[in-house]
N, C-alpha and C positions, 0 to 999 in steps of 0.2 A: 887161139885154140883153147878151147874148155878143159879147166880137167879133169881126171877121171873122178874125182872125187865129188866133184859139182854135178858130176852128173848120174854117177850114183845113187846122190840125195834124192836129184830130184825125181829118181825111176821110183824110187822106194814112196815119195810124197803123192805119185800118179795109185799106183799099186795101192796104199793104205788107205786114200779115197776113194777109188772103185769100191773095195772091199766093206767100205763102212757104208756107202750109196747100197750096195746090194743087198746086206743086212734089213734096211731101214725099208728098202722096198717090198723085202718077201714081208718081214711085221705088218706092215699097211695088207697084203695081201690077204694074210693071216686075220687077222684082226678084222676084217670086211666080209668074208664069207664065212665066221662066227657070229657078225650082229644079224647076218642073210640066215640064217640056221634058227632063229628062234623067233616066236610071235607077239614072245612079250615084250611092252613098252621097256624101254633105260630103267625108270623108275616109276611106282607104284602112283607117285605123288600126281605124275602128271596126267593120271585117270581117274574121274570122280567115280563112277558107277563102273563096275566091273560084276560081270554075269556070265556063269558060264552057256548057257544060252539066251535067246530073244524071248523075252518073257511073252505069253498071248495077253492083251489089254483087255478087261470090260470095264462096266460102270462100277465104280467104288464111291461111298460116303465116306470121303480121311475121317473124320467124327468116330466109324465106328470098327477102323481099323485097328488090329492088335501089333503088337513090336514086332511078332513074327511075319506079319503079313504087308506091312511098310518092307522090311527085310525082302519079303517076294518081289515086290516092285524094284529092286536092285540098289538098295540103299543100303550102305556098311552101317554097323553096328552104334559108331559115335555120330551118325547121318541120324540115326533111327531116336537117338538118345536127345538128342537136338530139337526134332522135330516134336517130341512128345513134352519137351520143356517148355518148348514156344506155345504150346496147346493150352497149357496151364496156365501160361502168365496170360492168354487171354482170355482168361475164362472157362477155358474148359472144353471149348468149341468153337472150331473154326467157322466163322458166319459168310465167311465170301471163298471165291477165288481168286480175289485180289488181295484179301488178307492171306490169303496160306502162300502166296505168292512172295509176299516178306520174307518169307523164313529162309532166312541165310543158309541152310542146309539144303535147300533144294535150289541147283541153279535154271537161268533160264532157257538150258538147251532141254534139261530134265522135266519142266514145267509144262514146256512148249509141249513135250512128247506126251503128257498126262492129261493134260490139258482136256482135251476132248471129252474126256473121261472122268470127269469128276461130279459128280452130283449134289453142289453147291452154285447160287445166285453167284452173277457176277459181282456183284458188288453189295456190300452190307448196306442193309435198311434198316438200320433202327434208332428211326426219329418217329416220334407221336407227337401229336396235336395236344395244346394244353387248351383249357374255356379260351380262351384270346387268340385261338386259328394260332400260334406262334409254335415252331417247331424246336423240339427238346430232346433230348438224346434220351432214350429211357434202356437205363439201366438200375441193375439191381446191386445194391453195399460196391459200385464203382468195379465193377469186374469188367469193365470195358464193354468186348463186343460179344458180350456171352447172348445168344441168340437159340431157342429150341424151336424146330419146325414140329405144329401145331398136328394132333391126333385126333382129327375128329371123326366120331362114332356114325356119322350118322346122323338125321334129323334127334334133335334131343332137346328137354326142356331145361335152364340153369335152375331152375327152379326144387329140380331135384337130385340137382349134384350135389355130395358130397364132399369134402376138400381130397381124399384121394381120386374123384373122377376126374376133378382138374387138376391135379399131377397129372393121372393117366394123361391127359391132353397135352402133357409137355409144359405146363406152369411150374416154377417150385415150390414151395412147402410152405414159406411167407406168404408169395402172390396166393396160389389157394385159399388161405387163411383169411386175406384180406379182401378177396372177393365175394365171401360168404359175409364178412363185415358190414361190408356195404349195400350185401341182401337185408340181411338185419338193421340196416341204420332204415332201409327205404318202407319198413315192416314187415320181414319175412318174403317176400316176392320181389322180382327183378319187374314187375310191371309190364314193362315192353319194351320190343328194341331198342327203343331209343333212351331210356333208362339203363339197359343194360351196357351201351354205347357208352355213357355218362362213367364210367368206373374207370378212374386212371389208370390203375393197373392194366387194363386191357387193350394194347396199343391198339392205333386206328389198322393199320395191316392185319394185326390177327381179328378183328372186329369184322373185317370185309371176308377173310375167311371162315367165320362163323355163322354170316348173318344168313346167308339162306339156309341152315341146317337149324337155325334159332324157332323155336315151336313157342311165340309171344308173338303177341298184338306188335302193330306195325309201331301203331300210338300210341303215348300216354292218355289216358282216361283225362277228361278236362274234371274232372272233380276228384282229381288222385290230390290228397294233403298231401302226403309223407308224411302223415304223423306218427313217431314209432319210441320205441320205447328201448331204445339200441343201448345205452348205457346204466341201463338198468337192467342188465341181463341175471336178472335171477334164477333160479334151477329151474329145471321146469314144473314150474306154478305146483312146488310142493304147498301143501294147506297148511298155513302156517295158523298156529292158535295164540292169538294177542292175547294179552293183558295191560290192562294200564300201567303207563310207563313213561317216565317223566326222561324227556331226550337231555337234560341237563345234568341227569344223571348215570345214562349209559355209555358205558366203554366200548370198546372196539367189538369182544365178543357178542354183548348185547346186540348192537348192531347188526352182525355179521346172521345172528339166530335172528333175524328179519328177512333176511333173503337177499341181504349187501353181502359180495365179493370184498375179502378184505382190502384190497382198493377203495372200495367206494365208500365201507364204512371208513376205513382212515380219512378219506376227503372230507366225509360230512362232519369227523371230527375236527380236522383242521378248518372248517369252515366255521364251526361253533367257537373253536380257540381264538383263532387268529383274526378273523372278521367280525365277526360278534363280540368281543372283547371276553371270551368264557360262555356266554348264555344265549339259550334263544328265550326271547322275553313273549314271543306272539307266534300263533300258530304262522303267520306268513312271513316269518323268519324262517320256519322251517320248509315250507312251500317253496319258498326261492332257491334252498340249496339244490345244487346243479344236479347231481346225481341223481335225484329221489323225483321220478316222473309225477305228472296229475295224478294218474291211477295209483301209483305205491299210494303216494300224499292221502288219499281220498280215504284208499283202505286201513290206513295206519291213525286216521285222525280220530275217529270216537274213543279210542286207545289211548290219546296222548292228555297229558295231568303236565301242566308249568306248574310245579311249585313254586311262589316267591321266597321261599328262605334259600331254594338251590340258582339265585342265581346271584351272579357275581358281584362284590362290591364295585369294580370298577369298572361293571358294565353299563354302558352305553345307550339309548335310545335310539342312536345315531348309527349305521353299516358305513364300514369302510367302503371308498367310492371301488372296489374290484367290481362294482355293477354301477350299471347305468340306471340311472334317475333322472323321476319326473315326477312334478310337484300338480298337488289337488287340493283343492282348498286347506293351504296353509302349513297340508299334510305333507312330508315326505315320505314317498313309496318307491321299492326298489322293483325293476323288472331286470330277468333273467338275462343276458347276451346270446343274441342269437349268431351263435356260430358257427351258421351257414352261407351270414353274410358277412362276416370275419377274411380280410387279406391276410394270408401269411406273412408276407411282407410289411402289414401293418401293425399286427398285433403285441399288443404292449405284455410288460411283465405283469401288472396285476390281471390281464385275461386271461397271460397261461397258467396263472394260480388256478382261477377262477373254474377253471377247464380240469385241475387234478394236478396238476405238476409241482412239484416240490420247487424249493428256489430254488436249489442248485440246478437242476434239469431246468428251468425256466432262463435262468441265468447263463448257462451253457447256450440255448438256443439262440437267446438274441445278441450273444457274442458272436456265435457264429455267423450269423446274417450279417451282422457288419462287419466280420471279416474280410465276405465271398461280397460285401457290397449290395446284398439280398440274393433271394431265393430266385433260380429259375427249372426248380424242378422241384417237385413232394418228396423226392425219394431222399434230399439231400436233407429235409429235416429227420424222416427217420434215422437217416446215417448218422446223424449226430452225435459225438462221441459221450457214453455216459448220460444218457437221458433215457426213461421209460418206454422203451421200440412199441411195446402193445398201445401204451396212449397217443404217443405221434401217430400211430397208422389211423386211428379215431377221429384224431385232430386232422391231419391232412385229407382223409374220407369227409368229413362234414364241412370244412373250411374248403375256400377259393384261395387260387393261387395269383397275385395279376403279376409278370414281370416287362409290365409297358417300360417302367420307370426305373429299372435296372442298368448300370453303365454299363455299358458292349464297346468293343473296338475291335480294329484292324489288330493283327501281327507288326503290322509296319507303321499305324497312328497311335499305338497303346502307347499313355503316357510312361517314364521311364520311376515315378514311386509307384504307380497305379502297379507293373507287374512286377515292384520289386517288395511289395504288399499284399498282394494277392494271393490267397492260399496256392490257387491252384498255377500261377507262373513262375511266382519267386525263387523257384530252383531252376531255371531256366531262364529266366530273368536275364541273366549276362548275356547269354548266347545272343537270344536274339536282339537285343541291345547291338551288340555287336556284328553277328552278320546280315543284320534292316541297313548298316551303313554302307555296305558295298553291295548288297543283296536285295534292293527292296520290294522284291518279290515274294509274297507270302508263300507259293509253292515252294521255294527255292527253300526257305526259314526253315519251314517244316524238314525239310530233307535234311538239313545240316545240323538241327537241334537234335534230333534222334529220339526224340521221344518213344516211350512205351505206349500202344494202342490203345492204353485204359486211360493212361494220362491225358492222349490227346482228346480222347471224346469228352476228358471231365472240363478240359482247356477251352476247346470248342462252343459247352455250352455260353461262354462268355465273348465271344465274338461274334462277328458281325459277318 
């Protein structure tokens, strides 16, 4: 028999469990028809886009959306802040919807819903055709996929564009510039389509959407030279009044009161310095200098007086070889470099003298080609850091470019000094070194290197 005590305990131990079981069940009950009472999520985190209502969708160009109107589409404030950072690092404008598609700010349930509605190509185009049919990424100072859709007026002639009508068109401020250049190198006229086609700067896609609105011959003329007079761009044809004038003893301004741009007079002075040893000894010393066309030559020659007292003691009969020669009866005579038949990839340092360029900008450029292993784009010589932008753009206008003979590889066959030397992989280098071993799938590399979209297109141009 129990006793009372034992059983006491245990009424008291039944009783203080009930009691605490009931407590714990009304809480739950409590506590459940509180989370039923309200519509918002636990926490904010677990909702990207929050709107107080369904927004109506149309068509939109992200391009020319403002912070407030990204904002309308149901993007929070650091979503919005995101997206217009990603815009810049590529350039400024988003070229696809598979590039705006990257951007970690937008996911892809949010994408999927926008989707429809976007007024952007699927996919970025911007590769041009260089002379060798070979396809190049063209872009502008390396902004990656910076792309403007083209604004054309109308049937129109290039002939009378301005460099602001081709902004208007959606060029920038260089490409305009350099387009009118190469009006000028061809003599003032774009001749005909198919000359107009010939302008690097003008990719083959914007070309196709110009050419039926192009008001030029289909053809080039079989008897078109291009003879022109593009770096001898004097004012326009102010009348200048010669006097006799001995070229061994004019300076810079002299020069310059001829109708030479201080550029040019400085070249022909470095041409007299450095080449000539101080002097031009014969009128066809000064004929060959690069800058000074037949025409100037022609109109400055009944003008010119050699005095033999102004030239140099320790000049020479003999030009330094910066030109090509060819020998006549016993004679040596120098002819100019035609540097239309010039590879950029070939050309030595005494021809980009010879062209205008200081050492160090000549010096700089053919560092950089053996850097990058050679060129396979014009725009990569302009970009050149510290060299004369206006004479590259000259130089690349009149010169060819060939890159048959440039090293190209795989992601996954690049030798392991080739990308740990390579301007453009050596900071990536390791990476994909490393995941080609377990990885050797070039999609795969790409995904895990993480590259920036300017980087990859500069990366690009070197493979295969």
């Amino acid at each position: 028999m129990r006793s009372p005590i034992q059983f006491s305990a245990a009424k008291n131990y039944f009783f203080g469990f009930a009691t605490s079981g009931a407590i714990l069940l009304c809480g739950l009950f409590y506590f459940n028809a509180k989370s039923e009472d309200t519509d918002m999520p636990e926490t904010a985190s677990h909702v990207e886009y929050v709107t107080e209502e369904k927004i109506p969708l149309k068509e939109f160009n992200p391009n020319s959306l403002s912070e407030n109107e990204w904002k309308n589409l149901g993007f929070s404030e650091r979503q919005v802040a995101t997206i217009l950072k990603y815009k810049n690092i590529v350039g400024g404008e988003f070229s696809s919807k598979e590039q705006l598609k990257k951007c970690y700010a937008i996911s892809e349930v949010k994408f999927s819903e926008l989707e429809p509605y976007i007024l952007l190509p699927e996919k970025s185009s911007n590769y041009s055709v260089n002379s060798n049919g070979k396809r190049f990424v063209a872009y502008n100072n390396y902004k990656g996929y910076q792309k403007k859709e083209l604004r054309i007026p109308g049937k129109f002639n290039p002939d009378h564009f301005t460099a602001a009508d081709f902004e208007k068109m959606g060029f920038t401020e260089n490409q305009a510039n350099s387009i009118l250049k190469y009006k000028n190198y061809l003599g003032g006229s774009f001749v005909s389509k198919e000359k107009f086609k010939d302008c690097f700067i003008i990719s083959e896609e914007n070309y196709r959407k110009m050419e039926p609105y192009l008001l030029l011959p289909q053809k080039t003329p079989e008897n078109f030279s291009g003879k022109t007079n593009f770096r001898t761009n004097a004012p326009e044809k102010a009348k200048i009044n010669y006097q006799n004038f001995d070229p061994n003893s004019t300076d810079l301004e002299g020069w310059k009161k001829f109708g030479f741009s201080e550029k040019q007079a400085q070249v022909i002075i470095n041409y007299r310095d450095r080449n000539l040893k101080g002097s031009f000894k014969t009128l066809e010393d000064i004929e060959r200098c690069f800058v000074i066309s037949e025409e100037k030559f022609e109109e400055m020659k009944p003008f010119i007086v050699l005095n033999p007292e102004n030239f140099k003691a320790n000049s020479q009969p003999k030009i330094t070889s910066s030109y090509s020669s060819v020998s006549k009866n016993e004679n040596t005579t120098e002819i100019k470099t035609d540097f239309s038949k010039i590879d950029l990839n070939q050309i030595t340092y005494k021809q980009l003298l010879e062209f205008g360029f200081d050492e160090k900008s000549a010096g700089m450029m053919l560092g950089y080609r053996k850097k990058l292993g050679g060129f396979v784009s014009k725009q990569q010589i302009v970009d050149t850091y510290d060299i004369d932008k206006e004479l590259a753009q000259e130089l690349v206008i009149t010169a060819k470019l060939d890159d048959s003979k440039v090293a190209k590889y795989t992601l996954v066959d690049a030798p392991e000094e080739w990308l740990k030397n390579h301007p453009y992989f050596k900071y990536s280098a390791d990476k994909i070194i490393y995941y080609r071993i377990s990885y050797p799938d070039e999609k795969k590399i790409w995904k895990f290197i993480k590259v920036k979209p300017e980087y990859e297109a500069r990366m690009k141009l070197y493979l295969k």
